[in-house]
C-alpha positions as CSV (number, residue, x, y, z in Angstrom):
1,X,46.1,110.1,43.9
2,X,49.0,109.0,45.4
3,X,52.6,109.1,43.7
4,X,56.1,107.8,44.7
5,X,58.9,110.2,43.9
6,X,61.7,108.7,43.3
7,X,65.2,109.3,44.5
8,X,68.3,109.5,42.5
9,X,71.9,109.2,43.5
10,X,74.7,110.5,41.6
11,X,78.4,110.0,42.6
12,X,78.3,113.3,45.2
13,X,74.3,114.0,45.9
14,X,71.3,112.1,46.6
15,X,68.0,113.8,45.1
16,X,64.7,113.0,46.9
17,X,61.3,114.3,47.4
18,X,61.3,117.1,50.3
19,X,60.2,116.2,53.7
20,X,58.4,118.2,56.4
21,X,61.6,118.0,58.2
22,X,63.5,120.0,55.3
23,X,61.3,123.1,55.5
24,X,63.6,124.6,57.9
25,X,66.2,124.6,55.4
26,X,64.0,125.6,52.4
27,X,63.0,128.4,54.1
28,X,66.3,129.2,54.9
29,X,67.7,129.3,51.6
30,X,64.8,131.0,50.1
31,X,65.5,133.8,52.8
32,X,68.8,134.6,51.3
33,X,69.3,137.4,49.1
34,X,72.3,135.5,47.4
35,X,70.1,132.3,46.1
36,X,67.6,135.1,44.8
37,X,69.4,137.4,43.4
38,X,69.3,135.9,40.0
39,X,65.3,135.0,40.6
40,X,63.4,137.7,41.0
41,X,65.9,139.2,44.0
42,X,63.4,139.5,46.8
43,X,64.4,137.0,49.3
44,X,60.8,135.1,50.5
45,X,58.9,135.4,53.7
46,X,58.7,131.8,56.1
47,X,54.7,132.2,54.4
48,X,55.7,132.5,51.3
49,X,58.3,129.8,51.4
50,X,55.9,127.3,52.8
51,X,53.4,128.3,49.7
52,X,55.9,127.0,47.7
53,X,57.2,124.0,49.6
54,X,54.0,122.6,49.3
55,X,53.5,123.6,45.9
56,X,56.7,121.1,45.1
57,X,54.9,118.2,46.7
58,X,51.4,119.2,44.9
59,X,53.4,119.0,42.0
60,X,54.4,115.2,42.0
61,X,50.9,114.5,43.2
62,X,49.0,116.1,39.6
63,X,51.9,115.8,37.3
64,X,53.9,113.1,38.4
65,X,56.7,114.9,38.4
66,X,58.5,118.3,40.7
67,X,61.7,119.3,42.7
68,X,63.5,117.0,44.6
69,X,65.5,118.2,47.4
70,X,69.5,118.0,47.0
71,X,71.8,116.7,49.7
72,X,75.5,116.1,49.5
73,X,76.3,112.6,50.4
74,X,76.5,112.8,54.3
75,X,75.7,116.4,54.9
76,X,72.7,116.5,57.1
77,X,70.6,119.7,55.3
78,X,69.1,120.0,51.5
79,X,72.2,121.6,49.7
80,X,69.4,123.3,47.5
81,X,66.4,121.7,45.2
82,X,66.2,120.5,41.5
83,X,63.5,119.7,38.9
84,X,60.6,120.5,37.2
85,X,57.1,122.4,37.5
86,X,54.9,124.2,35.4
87,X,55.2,128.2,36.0
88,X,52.6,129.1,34.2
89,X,54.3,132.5,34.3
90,X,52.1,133.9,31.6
91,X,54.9,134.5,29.4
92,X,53.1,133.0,25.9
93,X,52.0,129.6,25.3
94,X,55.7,129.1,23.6
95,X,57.0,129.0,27.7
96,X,54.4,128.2,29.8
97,X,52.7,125.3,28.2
98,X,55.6,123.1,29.1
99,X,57.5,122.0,32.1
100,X,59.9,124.4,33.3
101,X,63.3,123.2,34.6
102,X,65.0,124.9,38.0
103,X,67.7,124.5,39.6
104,X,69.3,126.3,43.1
105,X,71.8,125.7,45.5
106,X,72.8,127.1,49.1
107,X,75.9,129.9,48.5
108,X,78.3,127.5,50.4
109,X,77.6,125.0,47.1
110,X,78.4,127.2,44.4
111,X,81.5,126.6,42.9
112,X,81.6,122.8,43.0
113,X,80.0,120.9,40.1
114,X,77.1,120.5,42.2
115,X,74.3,122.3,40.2
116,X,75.7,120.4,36.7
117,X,75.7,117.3,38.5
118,X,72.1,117.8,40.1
119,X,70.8,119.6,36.5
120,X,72.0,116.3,34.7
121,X,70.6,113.6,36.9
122,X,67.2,115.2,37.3
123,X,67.3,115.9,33.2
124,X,68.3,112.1,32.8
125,X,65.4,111.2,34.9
126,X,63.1,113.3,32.8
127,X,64.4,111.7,29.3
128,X,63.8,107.9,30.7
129,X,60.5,109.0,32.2
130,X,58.4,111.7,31.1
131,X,60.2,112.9,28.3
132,X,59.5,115.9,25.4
133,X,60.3,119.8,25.5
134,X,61.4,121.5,28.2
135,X,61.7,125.6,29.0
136,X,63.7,127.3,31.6
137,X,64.0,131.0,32.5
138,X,67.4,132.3,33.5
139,X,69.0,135.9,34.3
140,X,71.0,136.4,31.6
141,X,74.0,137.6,33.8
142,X,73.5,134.5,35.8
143,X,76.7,133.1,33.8
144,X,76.7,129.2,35.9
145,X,73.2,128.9,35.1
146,X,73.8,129.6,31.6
147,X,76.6,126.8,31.0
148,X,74.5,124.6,32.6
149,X,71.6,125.1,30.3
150,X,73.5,125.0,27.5
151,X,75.2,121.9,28.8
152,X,71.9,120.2,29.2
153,X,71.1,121.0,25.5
154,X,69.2,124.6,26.0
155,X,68.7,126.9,23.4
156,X,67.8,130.6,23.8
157,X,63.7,130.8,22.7
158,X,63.6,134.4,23.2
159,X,64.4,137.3,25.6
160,X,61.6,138.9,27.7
161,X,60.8,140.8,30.7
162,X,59.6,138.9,34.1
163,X,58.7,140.9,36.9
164,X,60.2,144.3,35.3
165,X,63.8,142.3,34.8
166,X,65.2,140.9,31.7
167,X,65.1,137.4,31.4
168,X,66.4,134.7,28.9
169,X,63.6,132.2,28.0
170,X,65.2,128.8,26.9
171,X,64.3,125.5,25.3
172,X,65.2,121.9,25.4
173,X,63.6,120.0,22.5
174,X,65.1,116.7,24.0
175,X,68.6,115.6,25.3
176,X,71.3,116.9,23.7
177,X,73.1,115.0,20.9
């Protein structure tokens, strides 16, 4: 089976599917204890980085849907990745039987809009395309994760513990009104 993933421009960023060319920069930012802190806080190994990078192409391939890679209009690396995936997190069948949405971004984008404007156009995509309920799972001191969510129409499902750290499980019942 063989899917196209489509790219997406917005007026700053270009999402696309990841190429073998941006694992250098994947791995990278996956290295950095600043883009996990609010994840699970241990920065990943070039192994378990790649487990992962192909586990975002895999995911187009069975689902028909995954992370695209975000760039900045004319910066040559990903700026960070944005999208969707099952987790399967074993955190009830109220979270991990739909697709859950994720969002990161490299330190040096913080700050800018980026992550809204990433969020939104890979949320948009999902409304025209796939469609239905959507979960995410966000720190809950994680404060520009949290206005994105609720920008995007998130709701707080419930609070839980993932990997020994509280958590805020969210859901999106479709876009927001």
């Amino acid at each position: 089976m063989s899917r196209t993933i489509p790219t997406i421009n917005t007026q700053r960023l270009t999402l696309r599917g990841m190429r073998p060319e941006d694992f250098r920069r994947y791995a990278q930012l996956w290295a950095m204890p600043e883009v996990v802190a609010h994840i699970d806080g241990v920065p990943r190994s070039g192994a378990k980085a790649w487990d992962a990078f192909l586990r975002n192409a895999g995911h187009w391939q069975i689902t028909g849907f995954g992370q695209w890679a975000i760039h900045q209009h004319r910066a040559p690396e990903m700026a960070g990745q944005a999208g969707f995936f099952y987790g399967k997190r074993e955190l009830g069948e109220d979270f991990d039987n739909d697709p859950e949405a994720g969002w990161v971004l490299a330190p040096e984008a913080h700050g800018k809009g980026l992550g809204m404007e990433a969020a939104r156009a890979a949320h948009d995509w999902f409304d025209r395309v796939v469609t239905g309920r959507l979960v995410c799972m966000i720190a809950p001191d994680h404060a520009a994760s949290l206005r994105i969510a609720d920008a995007l129409g998130y709701r707080l499902l419930r609070e839980a513990q993932y990997n020994d750290k509280p958590v805020q499980l969210m859901v999106r019942k479709g876009p927001p009104s």
